[in-house]
N, C-alpha and C positions, 0 to 999 in steps of 0.2 A: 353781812353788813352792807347796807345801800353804802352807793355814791356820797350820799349827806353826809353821812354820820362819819365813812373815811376823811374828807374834808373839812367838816368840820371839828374832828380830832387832829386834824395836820394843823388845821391855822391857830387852836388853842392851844400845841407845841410848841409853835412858832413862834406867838404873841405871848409866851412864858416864859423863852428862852431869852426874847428880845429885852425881858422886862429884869430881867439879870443882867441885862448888857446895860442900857437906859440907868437905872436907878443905884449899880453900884455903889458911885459915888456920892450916892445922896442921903446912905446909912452906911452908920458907922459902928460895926460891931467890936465888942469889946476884943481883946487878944484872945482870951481862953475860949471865947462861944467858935470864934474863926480856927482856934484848934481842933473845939471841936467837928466842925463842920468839915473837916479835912481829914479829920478821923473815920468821920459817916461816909465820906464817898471813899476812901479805902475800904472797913468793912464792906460796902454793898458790891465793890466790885471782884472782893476775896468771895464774897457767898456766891457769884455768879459763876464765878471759874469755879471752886466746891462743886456747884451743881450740875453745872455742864460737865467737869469730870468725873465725878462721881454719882449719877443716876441714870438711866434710862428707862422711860416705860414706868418711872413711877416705882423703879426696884433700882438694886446694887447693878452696877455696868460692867461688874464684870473685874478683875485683875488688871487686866493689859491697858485699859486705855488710864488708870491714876499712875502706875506705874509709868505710863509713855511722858504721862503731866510733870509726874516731879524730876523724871529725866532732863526734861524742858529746864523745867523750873531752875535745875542745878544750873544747865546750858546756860540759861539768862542771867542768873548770878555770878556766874566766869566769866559775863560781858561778852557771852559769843553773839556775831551780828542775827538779828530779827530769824532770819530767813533759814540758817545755819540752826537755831534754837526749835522752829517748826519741821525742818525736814529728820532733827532729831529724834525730837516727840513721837512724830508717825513711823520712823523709822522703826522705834523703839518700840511703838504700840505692834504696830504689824508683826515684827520680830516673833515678840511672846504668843503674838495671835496663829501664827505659822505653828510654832512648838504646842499647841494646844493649849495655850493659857487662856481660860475664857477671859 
């Protein structure tokens, strides 16, 4: 990808993101369309974490590392801090990965 085309995808980010900032208040969406829109960006951000934990290469990742996720996952729901919840995960992944769990 040339120079252009990265830049000129950085500044139509930019001037997209800015136009959600700007125009907020200049539309007024009804309550339910704003639930749902609030819905959409939880779905999209479930299917991310899904895919990054569960695929690589385009196949199944394997046992250890969904198991290391929902290990996390519990961690973060008991409100353990950020950093505590990550070194659990990979703790956890690595663990099963040591025992042979692909």
């Amino acid at each position: 990808m040339t120079l252009t085309a990265v830049l000129s995808l950085a500044a139509g980010t930019y001037l997209l993101r800015l136009a959600g900032l700007l125009l907020r208040d200049r539309f007024a969406m009804p309550e339910r369309v704003q639930r749902y829109v609030d819905l959409g960006a939880t779905a999209l951000l479930v299917a991310l974490v899904a895919t990054a934990a569960l695929t690589e290469d385009g196949g199944l990742a394997g046992w250890a590392r969904p198991l290391g996720v929902a290990v996390g996952a519990v961690a973060a729901w008991r409100r353990a801090p950020f950093v505590l919840v990550v070194v659990i995960a990979a703790a956890t992944t690595a663990g099963l990965r040591a025992l042979g769990v692909p």
